[in-house]
DOROLUM-254132 format. One line per field, with one value per residue (C-alpha): residue number from 1; residue in three letters; x, y negated, z. Coordinates in Angstrom, 3 decimals, padded with zeros to 6 digits, m for minus. Example, Ala and Ser with C-alpha at 12.3 -4.5 7.8 and 13.67 -1.06 7.14 Angstrom:
BEGIN
k 1, 2 .
r ALA, SER .
u 012.300, 013.670 .
v 004.500, 001.060 .
w 007.800, 007.140 .
end
This chain:
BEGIN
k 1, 2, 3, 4, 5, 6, 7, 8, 9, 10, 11, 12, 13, 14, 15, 16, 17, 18, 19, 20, 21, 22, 23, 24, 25, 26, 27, 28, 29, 30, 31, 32, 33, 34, 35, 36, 37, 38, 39, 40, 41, 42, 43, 44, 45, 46, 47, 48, 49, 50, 51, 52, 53, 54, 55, 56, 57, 58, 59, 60, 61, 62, 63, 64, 65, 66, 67, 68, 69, 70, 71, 72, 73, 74, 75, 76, 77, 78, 79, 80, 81, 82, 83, 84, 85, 86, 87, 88, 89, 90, 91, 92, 93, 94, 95, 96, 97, 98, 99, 100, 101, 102, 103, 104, 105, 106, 107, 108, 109, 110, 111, 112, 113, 114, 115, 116, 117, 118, 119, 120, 121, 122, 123, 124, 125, 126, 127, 128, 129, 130, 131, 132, 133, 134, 135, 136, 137, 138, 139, 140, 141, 142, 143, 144, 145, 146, 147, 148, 149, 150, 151, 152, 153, 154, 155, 156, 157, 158, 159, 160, 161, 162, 163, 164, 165, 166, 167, 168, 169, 170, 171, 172, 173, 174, 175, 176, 177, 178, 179, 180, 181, 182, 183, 184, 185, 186, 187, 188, 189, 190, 191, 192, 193, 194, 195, 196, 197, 198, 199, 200, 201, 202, 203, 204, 205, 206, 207, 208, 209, 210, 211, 212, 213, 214, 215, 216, 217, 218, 219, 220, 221, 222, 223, 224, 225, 226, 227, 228, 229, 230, 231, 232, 233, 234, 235, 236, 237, 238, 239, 240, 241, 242, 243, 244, 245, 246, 247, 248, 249, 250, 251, 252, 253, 254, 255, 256, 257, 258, 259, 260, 261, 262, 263, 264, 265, 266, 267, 268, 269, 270, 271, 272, 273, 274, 275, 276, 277, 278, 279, 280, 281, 282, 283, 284, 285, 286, 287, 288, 289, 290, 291, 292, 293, 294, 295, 296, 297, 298, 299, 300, 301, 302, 303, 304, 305, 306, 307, 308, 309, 310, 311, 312, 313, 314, 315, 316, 317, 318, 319, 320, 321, 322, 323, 324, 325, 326, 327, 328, 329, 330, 331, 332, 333, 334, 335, 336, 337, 338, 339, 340, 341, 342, 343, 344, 345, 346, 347, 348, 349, 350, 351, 352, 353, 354, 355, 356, 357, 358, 359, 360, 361, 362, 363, 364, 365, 366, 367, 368, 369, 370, 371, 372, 373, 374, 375, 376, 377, 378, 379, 380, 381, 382, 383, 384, 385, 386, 387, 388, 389, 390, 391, 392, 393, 394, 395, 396, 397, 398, 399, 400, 401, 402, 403, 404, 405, 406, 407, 408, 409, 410, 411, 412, 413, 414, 415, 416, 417, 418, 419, 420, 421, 422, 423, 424, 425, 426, 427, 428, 429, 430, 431, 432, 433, 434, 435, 436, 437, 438, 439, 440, 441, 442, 443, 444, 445, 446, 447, 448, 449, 450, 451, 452, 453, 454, 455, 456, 457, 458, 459, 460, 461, 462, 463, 464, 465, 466, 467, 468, 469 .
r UNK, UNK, UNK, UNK, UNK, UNK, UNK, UNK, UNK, UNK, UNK, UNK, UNK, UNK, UNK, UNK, UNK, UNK, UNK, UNK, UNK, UNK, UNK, UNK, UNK, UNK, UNK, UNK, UNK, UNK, UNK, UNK, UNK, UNK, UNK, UNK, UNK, UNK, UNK, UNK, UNK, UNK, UNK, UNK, UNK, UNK, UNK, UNK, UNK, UNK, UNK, UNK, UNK, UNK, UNK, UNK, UNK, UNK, UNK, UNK, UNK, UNK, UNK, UNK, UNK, UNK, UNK, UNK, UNK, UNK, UNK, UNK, UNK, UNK, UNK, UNK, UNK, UNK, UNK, UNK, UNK, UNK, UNK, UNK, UNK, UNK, UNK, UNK, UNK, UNK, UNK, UNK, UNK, UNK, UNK, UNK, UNK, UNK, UNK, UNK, UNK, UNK, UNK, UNK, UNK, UNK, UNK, UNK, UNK, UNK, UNK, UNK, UNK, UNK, UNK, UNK, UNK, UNK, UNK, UNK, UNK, UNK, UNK, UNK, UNK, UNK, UNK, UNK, UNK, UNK, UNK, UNK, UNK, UNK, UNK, UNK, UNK, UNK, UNK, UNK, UNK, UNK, UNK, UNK, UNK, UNK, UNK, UNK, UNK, UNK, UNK, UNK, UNK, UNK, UNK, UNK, UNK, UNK, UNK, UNK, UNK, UNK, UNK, UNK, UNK, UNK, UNK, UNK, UNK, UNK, UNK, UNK, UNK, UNK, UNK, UNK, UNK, UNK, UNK, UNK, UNK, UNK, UNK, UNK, UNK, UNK, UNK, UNK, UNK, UNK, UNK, UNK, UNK, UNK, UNK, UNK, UNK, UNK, UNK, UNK, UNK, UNK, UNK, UNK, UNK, UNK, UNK, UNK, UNK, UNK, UNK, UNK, UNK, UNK, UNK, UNK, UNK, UNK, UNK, UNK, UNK, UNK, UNK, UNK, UNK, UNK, UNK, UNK, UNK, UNK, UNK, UNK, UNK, UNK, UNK, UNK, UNK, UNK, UNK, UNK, UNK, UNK, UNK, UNK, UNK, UNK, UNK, UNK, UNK, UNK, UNK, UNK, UNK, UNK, UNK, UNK, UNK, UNK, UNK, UNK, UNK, UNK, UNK, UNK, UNK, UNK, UNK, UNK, UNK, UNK, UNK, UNK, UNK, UNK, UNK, UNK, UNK, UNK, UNK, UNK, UNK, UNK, UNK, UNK, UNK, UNK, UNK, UNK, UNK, UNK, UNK, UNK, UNK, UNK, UNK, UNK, UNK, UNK, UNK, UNK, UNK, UNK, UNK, UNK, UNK, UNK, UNK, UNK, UNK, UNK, UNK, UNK, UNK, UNK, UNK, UNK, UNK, UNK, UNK, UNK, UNK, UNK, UNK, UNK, UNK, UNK, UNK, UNK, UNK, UNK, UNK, UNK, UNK, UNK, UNK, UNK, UNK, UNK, UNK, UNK, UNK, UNK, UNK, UNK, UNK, UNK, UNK, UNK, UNK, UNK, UNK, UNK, UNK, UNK, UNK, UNK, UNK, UNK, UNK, UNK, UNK, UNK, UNK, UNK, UNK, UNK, UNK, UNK, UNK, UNK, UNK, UNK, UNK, UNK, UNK, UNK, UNK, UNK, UNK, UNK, UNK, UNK, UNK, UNK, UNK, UNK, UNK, UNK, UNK, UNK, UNK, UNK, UNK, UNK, UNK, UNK, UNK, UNK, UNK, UNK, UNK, UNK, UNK, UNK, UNK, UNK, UNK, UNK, UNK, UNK, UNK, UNK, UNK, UNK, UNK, UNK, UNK, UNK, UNK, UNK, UNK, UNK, UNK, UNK, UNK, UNK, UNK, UNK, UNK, UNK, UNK, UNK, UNK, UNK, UNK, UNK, UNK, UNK, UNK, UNK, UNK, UNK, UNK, UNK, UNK, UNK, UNK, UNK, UNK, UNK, UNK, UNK, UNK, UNK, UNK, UNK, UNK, UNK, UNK, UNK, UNK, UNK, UNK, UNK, UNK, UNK, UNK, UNK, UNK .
u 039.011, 037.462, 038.437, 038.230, 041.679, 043.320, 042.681, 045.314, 045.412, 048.303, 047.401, 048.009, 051.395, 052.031, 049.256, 050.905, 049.644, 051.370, 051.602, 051.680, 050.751, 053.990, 055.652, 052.669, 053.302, 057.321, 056.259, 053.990, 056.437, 059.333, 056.168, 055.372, 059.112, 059.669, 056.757, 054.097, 050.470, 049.244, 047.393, 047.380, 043.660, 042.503, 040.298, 040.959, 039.146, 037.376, 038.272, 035.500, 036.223, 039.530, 038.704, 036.115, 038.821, 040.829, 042.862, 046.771, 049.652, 050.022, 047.845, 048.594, 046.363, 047.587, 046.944, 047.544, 048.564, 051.996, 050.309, 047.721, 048.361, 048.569, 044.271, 043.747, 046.105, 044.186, 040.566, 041.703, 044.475, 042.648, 040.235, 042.403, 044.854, 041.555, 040.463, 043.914, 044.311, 041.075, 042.814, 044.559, 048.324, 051.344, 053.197, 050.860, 053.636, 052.735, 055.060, 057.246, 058.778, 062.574, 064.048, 061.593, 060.616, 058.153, 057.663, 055.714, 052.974, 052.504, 053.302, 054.272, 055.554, 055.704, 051.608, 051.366, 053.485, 051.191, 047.984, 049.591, 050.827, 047.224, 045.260, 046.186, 049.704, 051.330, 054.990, 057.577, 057.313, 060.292, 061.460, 063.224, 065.033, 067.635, 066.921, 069.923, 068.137, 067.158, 070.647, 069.151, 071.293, 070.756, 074.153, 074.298, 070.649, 071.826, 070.200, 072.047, 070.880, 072.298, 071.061, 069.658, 071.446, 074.755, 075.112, 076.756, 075.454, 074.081, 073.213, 069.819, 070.245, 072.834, 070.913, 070.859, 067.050, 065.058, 067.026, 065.270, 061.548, 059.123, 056.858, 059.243, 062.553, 064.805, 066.592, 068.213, 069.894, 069.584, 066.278, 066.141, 066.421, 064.246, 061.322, 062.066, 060.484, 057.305, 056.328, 057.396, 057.499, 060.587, 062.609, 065.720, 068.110, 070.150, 072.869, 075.498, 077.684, 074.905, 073.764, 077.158, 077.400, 076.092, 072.532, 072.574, 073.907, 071.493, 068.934, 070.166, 070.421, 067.179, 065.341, 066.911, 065.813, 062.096, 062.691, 063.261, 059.826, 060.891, 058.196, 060.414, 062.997, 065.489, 067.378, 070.516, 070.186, 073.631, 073.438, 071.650, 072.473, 071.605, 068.331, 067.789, 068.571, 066.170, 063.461, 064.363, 063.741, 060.302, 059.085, 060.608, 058.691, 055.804, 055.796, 056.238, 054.043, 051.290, 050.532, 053.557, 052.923, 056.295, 057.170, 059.704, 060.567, 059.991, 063.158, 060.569, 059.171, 062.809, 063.528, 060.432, 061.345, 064.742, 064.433, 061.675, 063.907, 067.088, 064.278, 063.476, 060.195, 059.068, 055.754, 056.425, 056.733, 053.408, 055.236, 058.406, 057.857, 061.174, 059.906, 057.390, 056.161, 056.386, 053.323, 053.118, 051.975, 051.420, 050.404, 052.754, 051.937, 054.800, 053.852, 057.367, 060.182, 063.066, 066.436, 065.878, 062.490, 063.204, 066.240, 063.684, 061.132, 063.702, 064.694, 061.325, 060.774, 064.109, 062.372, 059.593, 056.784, 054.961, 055.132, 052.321, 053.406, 050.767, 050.333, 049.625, 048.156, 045.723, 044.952, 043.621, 042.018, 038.298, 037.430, 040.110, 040.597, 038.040, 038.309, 042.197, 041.805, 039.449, 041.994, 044.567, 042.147, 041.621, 044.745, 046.207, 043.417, 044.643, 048.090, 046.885, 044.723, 048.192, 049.967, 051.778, 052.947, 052.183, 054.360, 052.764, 053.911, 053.560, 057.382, 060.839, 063.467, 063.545, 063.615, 060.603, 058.834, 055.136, 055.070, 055.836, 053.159, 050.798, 051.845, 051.710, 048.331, 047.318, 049.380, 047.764, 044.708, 045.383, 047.046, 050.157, 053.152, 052.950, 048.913, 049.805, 052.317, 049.190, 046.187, 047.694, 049.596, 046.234, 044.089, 046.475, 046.790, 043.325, 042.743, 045.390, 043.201, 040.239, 042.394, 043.821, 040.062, 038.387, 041.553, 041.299, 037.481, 037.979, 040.717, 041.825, 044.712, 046.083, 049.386, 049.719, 052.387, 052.612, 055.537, 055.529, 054.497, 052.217, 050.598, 049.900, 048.004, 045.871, 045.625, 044.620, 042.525, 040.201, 040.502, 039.451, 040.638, 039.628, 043.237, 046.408, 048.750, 052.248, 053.019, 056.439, 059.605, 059.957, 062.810, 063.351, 060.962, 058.583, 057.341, 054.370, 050.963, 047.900, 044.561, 041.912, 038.484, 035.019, 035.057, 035.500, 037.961, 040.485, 039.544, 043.377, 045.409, 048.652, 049.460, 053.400, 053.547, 056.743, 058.259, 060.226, 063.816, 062.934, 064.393, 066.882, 066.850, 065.424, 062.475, 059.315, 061.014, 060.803, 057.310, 056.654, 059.303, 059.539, 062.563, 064.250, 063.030 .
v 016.969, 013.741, 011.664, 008.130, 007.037, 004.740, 001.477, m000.710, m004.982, m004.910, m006.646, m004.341, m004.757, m002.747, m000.639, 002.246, 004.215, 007.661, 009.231, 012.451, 013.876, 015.439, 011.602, 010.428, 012.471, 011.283, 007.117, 007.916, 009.658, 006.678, 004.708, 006.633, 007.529, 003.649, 003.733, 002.622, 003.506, 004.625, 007.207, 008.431, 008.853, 010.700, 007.742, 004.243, 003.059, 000.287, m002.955, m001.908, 002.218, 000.966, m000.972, 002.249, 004.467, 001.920, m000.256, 000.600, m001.262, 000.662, 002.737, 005.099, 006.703, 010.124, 010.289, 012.404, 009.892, 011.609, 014.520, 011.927, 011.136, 007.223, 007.221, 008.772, 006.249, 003.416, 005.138, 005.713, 003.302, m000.487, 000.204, 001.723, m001.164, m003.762, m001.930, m001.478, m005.794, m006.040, m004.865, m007.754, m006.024, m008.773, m005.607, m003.167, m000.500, 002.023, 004.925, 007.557, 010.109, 009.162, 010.905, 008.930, 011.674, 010.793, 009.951, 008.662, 011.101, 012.266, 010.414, 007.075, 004.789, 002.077, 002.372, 001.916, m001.421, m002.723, m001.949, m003.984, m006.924, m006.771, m006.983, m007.699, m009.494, m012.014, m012.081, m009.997, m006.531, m005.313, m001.755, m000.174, 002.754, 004.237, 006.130, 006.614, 008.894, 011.482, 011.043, 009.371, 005.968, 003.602, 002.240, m000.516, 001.020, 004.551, 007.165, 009.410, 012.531, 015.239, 018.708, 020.951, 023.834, 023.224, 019.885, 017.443, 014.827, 014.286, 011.324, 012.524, 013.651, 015.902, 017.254, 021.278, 020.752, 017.138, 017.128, 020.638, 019.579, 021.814, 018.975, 015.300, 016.118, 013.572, 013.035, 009.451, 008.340, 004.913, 003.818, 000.638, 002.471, 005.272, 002.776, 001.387, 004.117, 004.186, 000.422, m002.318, m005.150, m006.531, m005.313, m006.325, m005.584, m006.963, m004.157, m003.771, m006.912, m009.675, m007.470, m007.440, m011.078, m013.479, m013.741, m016.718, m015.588, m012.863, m014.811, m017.466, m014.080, m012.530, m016.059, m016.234, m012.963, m013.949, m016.964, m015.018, m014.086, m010.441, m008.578, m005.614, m006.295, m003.454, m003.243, m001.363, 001.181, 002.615, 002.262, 001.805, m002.277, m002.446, m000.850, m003.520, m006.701, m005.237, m005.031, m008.961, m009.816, m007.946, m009.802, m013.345, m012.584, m012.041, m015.099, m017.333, m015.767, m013.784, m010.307, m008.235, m005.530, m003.188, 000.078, 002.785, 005.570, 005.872, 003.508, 000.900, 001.830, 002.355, m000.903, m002.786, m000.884, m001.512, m005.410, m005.423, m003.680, m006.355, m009.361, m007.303, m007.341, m003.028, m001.744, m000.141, 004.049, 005.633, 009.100, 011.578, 013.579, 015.275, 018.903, 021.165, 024.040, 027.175, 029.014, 032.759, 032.783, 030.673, 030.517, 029.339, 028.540, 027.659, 026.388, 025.241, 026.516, 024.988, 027.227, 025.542, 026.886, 030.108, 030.021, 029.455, 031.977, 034.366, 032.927, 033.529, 036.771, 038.182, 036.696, 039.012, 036.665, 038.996, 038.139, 037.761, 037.165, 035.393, 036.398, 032.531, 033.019, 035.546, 032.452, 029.940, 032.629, 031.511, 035.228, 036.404, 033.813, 034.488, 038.186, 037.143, 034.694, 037.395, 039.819, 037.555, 036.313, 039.387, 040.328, 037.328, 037.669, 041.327, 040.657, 037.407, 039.888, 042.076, 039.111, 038.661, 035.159, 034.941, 033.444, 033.139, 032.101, 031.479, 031.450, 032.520, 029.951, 028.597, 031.930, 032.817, 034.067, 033.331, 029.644, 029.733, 032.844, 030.618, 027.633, 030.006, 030.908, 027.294, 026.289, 029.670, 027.645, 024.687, 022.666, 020.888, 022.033, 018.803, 019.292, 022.514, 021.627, 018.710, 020.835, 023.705, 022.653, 020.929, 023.867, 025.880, 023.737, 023.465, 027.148, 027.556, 025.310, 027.584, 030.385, 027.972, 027.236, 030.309, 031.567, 028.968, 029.422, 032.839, 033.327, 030.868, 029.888, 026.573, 025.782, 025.496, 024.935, 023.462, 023.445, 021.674, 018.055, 018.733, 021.972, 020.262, 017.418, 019.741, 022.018, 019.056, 017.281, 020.604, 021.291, 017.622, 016.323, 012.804, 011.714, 013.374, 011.684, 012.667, 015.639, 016.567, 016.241, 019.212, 018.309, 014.808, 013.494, 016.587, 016.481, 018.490, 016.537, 017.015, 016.955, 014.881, 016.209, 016.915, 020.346, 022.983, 025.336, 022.223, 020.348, 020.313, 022.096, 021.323, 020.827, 020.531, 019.124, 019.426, 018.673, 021.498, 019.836, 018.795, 020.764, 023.201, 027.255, 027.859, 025.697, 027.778, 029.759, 026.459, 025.628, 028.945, 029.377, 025.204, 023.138, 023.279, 021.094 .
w 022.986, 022.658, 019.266, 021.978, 022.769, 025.509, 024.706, 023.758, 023.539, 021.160, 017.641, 014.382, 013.169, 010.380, 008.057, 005.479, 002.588, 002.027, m000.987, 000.296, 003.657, 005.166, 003.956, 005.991, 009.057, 008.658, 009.110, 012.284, 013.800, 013.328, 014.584, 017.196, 018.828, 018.480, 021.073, 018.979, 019.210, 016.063, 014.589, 011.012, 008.738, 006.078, 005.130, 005.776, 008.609, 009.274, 011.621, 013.425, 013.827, 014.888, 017.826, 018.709, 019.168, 021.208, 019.658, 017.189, 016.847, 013.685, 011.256, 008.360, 005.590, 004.456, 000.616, m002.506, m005.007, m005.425, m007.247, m009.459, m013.013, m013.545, m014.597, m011.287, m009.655, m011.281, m010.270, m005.926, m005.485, m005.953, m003.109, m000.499, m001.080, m000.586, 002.793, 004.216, 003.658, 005.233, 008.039, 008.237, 009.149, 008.425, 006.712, 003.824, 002.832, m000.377, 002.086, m000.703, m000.300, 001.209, m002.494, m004.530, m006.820, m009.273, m013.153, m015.571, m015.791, m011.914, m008.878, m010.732, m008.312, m011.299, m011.260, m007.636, m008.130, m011.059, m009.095, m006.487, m008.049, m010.589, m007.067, m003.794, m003.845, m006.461, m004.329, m005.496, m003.695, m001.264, m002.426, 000.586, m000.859, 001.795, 005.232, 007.020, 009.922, 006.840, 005.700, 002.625, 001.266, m001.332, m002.588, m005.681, m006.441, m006.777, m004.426, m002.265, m000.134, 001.944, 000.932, 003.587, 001.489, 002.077, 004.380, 001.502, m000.032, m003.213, m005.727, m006.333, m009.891, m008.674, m005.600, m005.807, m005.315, m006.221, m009.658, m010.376, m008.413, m010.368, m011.034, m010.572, m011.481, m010.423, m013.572, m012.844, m009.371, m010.505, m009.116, m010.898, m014.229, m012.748, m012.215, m015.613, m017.045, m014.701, m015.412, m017.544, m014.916, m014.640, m011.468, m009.752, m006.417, m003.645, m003.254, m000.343, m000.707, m000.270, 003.031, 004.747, 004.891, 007.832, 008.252, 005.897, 003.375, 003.327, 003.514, 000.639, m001.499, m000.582, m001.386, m004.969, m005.522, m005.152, m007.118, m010.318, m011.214, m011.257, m009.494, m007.310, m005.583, m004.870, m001.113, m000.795, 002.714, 003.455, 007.210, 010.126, 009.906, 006.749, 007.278, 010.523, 008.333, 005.899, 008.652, 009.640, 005.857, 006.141, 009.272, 007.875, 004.573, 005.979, 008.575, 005.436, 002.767, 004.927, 004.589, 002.696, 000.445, m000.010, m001.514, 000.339, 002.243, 005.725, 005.986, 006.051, 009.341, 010.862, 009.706, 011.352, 014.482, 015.049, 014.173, 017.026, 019.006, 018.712, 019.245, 022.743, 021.356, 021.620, 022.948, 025.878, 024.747, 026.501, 026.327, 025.758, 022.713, 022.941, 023.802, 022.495, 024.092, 022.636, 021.330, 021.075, 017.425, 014.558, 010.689, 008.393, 004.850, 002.417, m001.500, m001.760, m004.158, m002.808, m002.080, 001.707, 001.957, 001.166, 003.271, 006.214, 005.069, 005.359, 008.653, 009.877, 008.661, 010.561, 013.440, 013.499, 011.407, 008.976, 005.524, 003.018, m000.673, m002.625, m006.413, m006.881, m010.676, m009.368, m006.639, m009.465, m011.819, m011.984, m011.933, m009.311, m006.815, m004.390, m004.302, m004.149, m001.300, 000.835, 000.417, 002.139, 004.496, 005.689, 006.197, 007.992, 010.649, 010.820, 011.699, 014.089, 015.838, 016.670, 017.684, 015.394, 013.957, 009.867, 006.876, 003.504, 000.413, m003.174, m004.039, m002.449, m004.303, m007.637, m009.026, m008.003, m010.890, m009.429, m010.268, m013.985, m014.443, m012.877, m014.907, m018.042, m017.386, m017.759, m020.944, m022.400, m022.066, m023.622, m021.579, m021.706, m019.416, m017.184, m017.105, m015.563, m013.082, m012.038, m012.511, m011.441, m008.492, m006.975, m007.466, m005.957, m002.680, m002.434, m002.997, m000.319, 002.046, 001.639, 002.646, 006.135, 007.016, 006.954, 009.027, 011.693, 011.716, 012.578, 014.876, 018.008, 016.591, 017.851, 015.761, 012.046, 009.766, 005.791, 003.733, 000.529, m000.276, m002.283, m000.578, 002.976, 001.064, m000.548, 002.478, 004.758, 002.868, 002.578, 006.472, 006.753, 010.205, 011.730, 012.000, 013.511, 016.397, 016.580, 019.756, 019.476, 017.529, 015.419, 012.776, 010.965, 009.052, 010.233, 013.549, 014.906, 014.989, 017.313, 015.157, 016.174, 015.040, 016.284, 014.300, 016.707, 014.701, 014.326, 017.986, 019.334, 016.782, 016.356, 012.601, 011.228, 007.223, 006.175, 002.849, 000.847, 001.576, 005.609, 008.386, 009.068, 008.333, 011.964, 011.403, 011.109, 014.093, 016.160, 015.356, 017.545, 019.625, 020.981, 021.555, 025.259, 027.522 .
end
């Protein structure tokens, strides 16, 4: 498959950064079902690359900074944030994760803001928090979330899984006070009574907000209204003060989309996306320890996928890993070769001894324990990646699926795709991708990044099995 797209006459409208890849893959797909033409990058392209492969009405770069200490924030963050302005979109959004895990030491969302506001934008920076469709809301500043564990919903430092995240906690479900301790820039909110108002009185409050000096601005998301009067704000901004930069959850895209949609002003959709065809095998790969993925390994496993455990110290041991990874290697091409779909893993739950063996195996060298969980989390995915590659180079397998934030950032970034357009809704905030690439092992796969908490206990089964037409 060519990498040359349709072209399109439609002017860029909106150009994201996401800290992770599977929050990446979430935007493009609000993007995309809205009936945008978009496409998401491992590097930001150029104006020029752009109009190459056709044309956008909206681009996204998949990044890593959710896993970078604040230095290594500092070092990649300034120039993607200069080349994605070049671009010359109305709206730049810094895309989280929709639970807005993060802290001081990795993933610092408070960094992201500084470089920001220290280079490409001096207005006060929209922080869109809630995202009703993930059944994420933002209420008075405090974050809500449903848990895929049990169906209820959560304020976030109560959530049976993002208030124990192995590597950003979510210790506070305020998330003005949670950014407090990421930056020292003064912050501030419009919560839900200044949103349920008319339009001007919205307005009036959104305006005296800016006027403060303070340089984030907080926006309550409780509902799907909300999250459209949040999108008119972002457009009016931005037709007053140029180009936008703002920080959030994929609730920024839904917002954008649905304010288009009430001024009758959507691209026409090019496509359905609401089936996907089943496969008859795939590789799954799973780095996550949350109760939900292990809920869906298990899942998978009762449907017939073969299981492969991974002893994930012996994985980043300088003098184990590669005997380690050919071992594995091996046998995942052996079980492809029967026809048989493959899970692996480096943990089953929270429980899961594996990850704090690894993790000891670092702080028995020297390192602190949140070194470890950095160092050691990124070596791992990477390692991880090595293993996907050689698999894929081997075999002619065409769908592949990555649980874990962090993992499928790693594990992308070392298969190194072009870019990746959305094919199919798989589950919310996870839908399958089509890679675009001249490499001939990757030319057409379909990839699936899903964070731990995304999806249902059937998922993995769906990525082979399909949806019903």
């Amino acid at each position: 498959m060519s990498t040359k797209l349709e072209p399109s006459d439609a002017a860029l409208r909106l150009a994201f950064y996401g800290d992770d890849f599977t929050g990446s893959t979430d935007a493009l797909e609000v993007l995309a079902f809205a009936g945008l033409r978009c496409a998401l990058f491992l590097k930001t392209p150029s104006s020029e690359r752009l109009s190459q492969l056709g044309g956008f009405d909206a681009i996204g770069v998949a990044g890593d900074s959710r896993g970078m200490s604040p230095s290594e924030m500092e070092a990649s963050l300034p120039s993607v944030f200069e080349a994605l302005r070049a671009l010359n979109a109305p709206i730049l959004h810094y895309k989280v994760c929709s639970t807005f895990d993060s802290g001081p030491a990795i993933g610092s969302i408070g960094k992201a803001l500084e470089i920001a506001r220290a280079g490409i934008t001096g207005h006060p920076v929209p922080i869109v928090a809630g995202t009703p469709a993930l059944k994420r809301y933002c209420a008075f500043g405090n974050l809500f979330a449903r848990s895929g564990t049990d169906n209820k919903t959560y304020r976030i430092d109560r959530h049976p899984i993002m208030s124990v995240h192995p590597v950003t906690p979510m210790l506070e479900g305020d998330l003005l006070r949670h950014l407090a301790l990421q930056t020292n820039l003064p912050l501030s909110g419009i919560f839900l009574p200044s949103l349920e108002g008319p339009r001007e009185e919205v307005d009036r409050a959104w305006w005296e907000a800016t006027s403060t000096g303070d340089a984030g601005i907080l926006l309550d998301t409780v509902t799907p209204r909300h999250l459209t009067e949040v999108g008119r704000i972002l457009d009016s901004y931005a037709k007053t003060v140029g180009s936008v930069f703002t920080i959030g959850s994929s609730g920024v895209e839904y917002a954008l989309t649905q304010w288009w949609r009430e001024l009758g002003d959507p691209p026409n959709a090019q496509r359905s996306y609401d089936r996907i065809a089943p496969t008859s095998q795939i590789l799954a790969i799973s780095g996550s320890a949350s109760p939900l993925s292990s809920a869906q390994i298990d899942t998978a496993i009762a449907a017939g996928f073969a299981e492969i455990a991974i002893d994930a110290k012996a994985l980043v041991r300088e003098d184990s890993w590669q005997q380690t990874a050919q071992g594995i290697v091996a046998r995942t091409i052996a079980l492809l070769s029967e026809g048989r779909s493959v899970i692996m893993h480096t943990a089953r739950g929270p429980r899961d001894t594996r990850i704090a063996e690894m993790l000891e195996y670092f702080t028995a060298d020297g390192l602190t324990r949140d070194d470890a969980r950095h160092q050691g989390g990124r070596l791992l995915g990477q390692r991880l990646g090595a293993i996907a590659n050689e698999v894929l180079e081997a075999t002619h397998l065409r769908r592949l699926v990555l649980s874990g934030g962090d993992t499928s950032s790693q594990v992308t970034q070392v298969l190194g795709p072009d870019a990746l357009e959305i094919d199919g809704r798989l589950a919310a905030g996870a839908p399958l991708c089509r890679v675009l690439s001249d490499k001939p092992h990757l030319r057409d796969l379909q990839l699936a990044l899903k964070g731990g908490q995304m999806g249902d206990e059937n998922f993995f089964v769906i990525a082979r099995d399909g949806t019903p037409r």
